[in-house]
C-alpha positions as CSV (number, residue, x, y, z in Angstrom):
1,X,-12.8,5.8,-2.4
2,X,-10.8,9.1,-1.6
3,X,-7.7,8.5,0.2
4,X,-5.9,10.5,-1.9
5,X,-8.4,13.2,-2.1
6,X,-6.5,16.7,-2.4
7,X,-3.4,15.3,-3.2
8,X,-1.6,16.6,-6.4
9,X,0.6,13.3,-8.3
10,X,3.0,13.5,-11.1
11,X,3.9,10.3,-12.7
12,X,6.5,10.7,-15.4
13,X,6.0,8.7,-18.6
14,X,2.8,8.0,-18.0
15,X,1.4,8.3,-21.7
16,X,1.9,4.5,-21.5
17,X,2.6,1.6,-20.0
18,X,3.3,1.0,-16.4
19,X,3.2,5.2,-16.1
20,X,-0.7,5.2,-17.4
21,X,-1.6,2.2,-15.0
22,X,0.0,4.1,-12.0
23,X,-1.5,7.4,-12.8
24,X,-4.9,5.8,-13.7
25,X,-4.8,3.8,-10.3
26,X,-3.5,7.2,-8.5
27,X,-6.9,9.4,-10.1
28,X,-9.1,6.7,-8.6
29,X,-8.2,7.9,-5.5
30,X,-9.0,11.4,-6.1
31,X,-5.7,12.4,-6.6
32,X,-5.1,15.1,-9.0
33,X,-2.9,13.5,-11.9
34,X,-0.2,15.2,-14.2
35,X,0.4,13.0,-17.0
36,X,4.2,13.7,-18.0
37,X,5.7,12.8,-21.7
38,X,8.4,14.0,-24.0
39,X,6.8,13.3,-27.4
40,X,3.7,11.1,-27.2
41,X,0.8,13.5,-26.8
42,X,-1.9,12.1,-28.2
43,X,-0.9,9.0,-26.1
44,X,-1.0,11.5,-23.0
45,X,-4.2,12.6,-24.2
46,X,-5.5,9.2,-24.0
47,X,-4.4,8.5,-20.5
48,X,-6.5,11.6,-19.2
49,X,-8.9,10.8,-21.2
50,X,-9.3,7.4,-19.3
51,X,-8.8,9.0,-15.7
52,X,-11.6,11.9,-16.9
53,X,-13.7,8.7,-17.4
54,X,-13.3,7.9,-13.7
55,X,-14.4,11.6,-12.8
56,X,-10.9,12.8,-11.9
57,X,-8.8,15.4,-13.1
58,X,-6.0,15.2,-14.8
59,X,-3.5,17.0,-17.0
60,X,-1.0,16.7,-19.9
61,X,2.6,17.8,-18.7
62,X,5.3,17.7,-21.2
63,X,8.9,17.7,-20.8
64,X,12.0,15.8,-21.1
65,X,12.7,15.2,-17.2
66,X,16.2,14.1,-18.3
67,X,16.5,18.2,-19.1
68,X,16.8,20.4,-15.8
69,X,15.1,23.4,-17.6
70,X,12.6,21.4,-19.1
71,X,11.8,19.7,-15.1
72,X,11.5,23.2,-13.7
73,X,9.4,24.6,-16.3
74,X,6.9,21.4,-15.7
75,X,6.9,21.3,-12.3
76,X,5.6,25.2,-12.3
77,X,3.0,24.5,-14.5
78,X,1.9,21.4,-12.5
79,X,2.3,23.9,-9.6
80,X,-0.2,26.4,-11.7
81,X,-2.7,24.7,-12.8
82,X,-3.0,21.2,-10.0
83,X,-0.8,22.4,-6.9
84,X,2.0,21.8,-5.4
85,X,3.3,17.9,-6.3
86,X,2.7,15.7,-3.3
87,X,3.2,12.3,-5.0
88,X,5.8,11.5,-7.7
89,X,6.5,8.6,-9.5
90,X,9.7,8.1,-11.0
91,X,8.8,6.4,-14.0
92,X,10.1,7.6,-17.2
93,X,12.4,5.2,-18.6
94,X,14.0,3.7,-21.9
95,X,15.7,0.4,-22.7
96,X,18.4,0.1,-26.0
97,X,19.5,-3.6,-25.7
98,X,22.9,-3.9,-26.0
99,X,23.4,-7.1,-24.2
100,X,26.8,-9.2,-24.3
101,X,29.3,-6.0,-24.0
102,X,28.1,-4.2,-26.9
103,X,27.3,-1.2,-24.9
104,X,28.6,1.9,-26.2
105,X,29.1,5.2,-24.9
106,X,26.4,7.2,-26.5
107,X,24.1,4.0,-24.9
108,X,25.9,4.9,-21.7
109,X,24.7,8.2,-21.3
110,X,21.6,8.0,-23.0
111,X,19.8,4.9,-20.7
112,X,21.4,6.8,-17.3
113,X,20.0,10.4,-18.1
114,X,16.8,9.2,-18.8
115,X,16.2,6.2,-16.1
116,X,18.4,7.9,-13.2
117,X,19.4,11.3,-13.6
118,X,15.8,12.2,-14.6
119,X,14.6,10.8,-11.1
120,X,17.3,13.0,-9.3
121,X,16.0,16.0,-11.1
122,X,12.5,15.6,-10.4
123,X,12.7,14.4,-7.0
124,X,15.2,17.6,-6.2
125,X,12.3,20.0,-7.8
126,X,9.6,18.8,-5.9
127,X,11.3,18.2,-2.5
128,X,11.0,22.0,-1.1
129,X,7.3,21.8,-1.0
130,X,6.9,18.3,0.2
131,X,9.3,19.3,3.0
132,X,7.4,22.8,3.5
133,X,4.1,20.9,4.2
134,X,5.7,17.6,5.8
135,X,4.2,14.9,3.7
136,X,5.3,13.4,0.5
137,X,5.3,10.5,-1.3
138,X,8.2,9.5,-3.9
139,X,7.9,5.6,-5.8
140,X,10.8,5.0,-8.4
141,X,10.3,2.6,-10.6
142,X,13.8,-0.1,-10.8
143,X,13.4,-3.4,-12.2
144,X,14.0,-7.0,-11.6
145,X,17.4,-5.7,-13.8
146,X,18.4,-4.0,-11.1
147,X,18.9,-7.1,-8.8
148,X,19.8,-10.1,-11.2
149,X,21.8,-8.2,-14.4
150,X,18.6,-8.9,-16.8
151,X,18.9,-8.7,-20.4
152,X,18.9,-5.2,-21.9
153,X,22.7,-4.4,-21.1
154,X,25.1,-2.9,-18.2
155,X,23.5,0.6,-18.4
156,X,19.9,-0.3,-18.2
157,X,20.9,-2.3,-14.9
158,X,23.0,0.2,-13.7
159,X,20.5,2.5,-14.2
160,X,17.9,1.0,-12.6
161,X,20.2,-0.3,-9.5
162,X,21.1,3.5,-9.1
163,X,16.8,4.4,-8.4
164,X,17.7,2.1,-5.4
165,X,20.2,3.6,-3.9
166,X,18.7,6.8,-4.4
167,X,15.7,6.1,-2.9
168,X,17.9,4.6,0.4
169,X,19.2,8.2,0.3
170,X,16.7,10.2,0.5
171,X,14.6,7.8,2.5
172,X,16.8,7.7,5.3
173,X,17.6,11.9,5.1
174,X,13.7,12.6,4.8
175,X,12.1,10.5,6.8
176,X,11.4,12.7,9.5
177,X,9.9,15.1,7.8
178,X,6.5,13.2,6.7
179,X,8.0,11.9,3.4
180,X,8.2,8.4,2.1
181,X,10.8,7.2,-0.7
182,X,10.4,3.8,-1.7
183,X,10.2,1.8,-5.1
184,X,8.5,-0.9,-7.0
185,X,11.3,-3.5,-9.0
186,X,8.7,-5.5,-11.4
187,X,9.8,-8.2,-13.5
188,X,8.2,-9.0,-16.8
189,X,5.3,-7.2,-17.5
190,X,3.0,-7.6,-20.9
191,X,4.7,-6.0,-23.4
192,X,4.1,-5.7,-27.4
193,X,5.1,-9.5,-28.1
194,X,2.7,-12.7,-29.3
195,X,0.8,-14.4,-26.8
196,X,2.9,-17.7,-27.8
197,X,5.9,-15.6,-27.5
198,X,5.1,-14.3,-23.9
199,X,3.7,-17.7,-22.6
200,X,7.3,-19.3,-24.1
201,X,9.2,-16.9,-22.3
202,X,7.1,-16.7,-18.9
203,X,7.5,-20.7,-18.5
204,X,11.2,-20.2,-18.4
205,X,11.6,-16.8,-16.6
206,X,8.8,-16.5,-14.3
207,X,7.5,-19.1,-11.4
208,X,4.5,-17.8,-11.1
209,X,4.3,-18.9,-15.4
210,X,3.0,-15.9,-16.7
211,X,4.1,-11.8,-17.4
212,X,2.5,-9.1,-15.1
213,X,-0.1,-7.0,-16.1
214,X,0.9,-2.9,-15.6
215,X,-2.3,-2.9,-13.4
216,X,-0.5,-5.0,-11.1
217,X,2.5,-2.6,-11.1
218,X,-0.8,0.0,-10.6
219,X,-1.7,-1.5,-7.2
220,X,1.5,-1.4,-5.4
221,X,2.2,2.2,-6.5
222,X,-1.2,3.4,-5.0
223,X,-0.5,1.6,-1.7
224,X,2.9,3.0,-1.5
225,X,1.3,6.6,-1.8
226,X,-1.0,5.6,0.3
227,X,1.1,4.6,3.4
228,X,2.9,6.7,5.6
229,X,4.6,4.6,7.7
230,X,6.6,2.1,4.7
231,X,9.9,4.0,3.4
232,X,13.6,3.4,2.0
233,X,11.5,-0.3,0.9
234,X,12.0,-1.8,-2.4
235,X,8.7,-4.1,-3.4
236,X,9.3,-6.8,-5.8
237,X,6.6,-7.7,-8.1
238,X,8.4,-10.0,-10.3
239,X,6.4,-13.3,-10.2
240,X,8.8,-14.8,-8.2
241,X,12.1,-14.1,-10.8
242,X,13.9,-12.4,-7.6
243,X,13.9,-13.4,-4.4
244,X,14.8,-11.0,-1.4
């Protein structure tokens, strides 16, 4: 299929993880796919390696979207060599577990910039053309943290609360003007852990009795760029771990 045929994406973090899922699930749509990361290029590589596979295009985009500089310098090279962005994830993320107070200042600062500040500065970058050509998609990526404290620490739920609210902002401002701002709160999704280790912990965190798979988290971010009329929404794909 081609819904999103002609459409330029970036997807921050996406040499990994949920990011590659979402940009992988974005190029088989025909979007056009910038593949952001800060260090992990060969892990970039592979990504666009997977979405060539599908017959898309794609491109590596480095940049530490925590930086201002380092945001306008990427989006202009997006802008170059894909076109203007017209779908962008607000993915990049990091988690230091500080749980039980033990959060200190340097923590603090650290898990915001990267998991909040870097969505502001992104999102403010691309806005002007989105708004120039009334359409626009923006998904941030929260977590079930967001809604029930989680397990990390204050500043990884704070930070993730915060994509929320700024999504509700810019949602409710932008509406108008053919742009969509919602975002996707997973819960536990497959990480690097045993197979006994994850089935242990999904019996006791998770109804449904098993983690998500970032394909999962895939799906919902291509229907949200896909849909014009769903905004200022926050989907919860958390096996049941959060009600709303």
């Amino acid at each position: 299929m081609n819904r999103l045929q002609g459409k330029t994406a970036i997807v921050t973090g996406s040499s990994r993880g949920i990011g590659r899922a979402i940009a992988i699930a974005l190029a088989g749509e025909d979007a056009r796919v910038a593949v952001n990361y800060r260090v992990e290029r060969q892990e970039a590589l592979v990504t666009c390696s997977k979405i060539n596979e599908l017959g898309g295009r794609a491109m590596t985009a480095k940049g530490d979207v925590s930086i201002s500089a380092d945001v306008a310098r990427m989006v202009e090279e997006v802008e170059r060599e894909l076109g203007a962005p017209d779908i962008l994830v607000n993915n990049a993320g990091i988690a230091r577990r500080r749980p039980d107070g033990g959060v200190e200042e340097p923590d603090w600062d650290a898990v915001l910039a990267v998991n909040l500040k870097s969505a502001f500065l992104v999102t403010q970058a691309v806005l002007p053309a989105m708004r120039a050509r009334k359409w626009g998609r923006i998904i941030n990526i929260s977590s079930v943290a967001a809604q029930i404290g989680g397990v990390v620490g204050p500043h990884y739920a704070a930070s993730k609360a915060g994509l929320i609210g700024l999504a509700h902002y810019y949602a409710s401002h932008f509406a108008g003007e053919g742009i969509t701002v919602n975002t996707i709160a997973p819960g536990p999704v497959g990480a690097d852990m045993s197979a006994g280790l994850k089935k242990h912990l999904a019996r006791n965190m998770v109804p449904v009795g098993r983690f998500g798979t970032v394909e999962e988290i895939g799906m919902v971010a291509l229907m949200l760029a896909c849909n014009g009329y769903l905004t200022g929404q926050t989907i919860n794909v958390n096996g049941g771990r959060y009600f709303s």
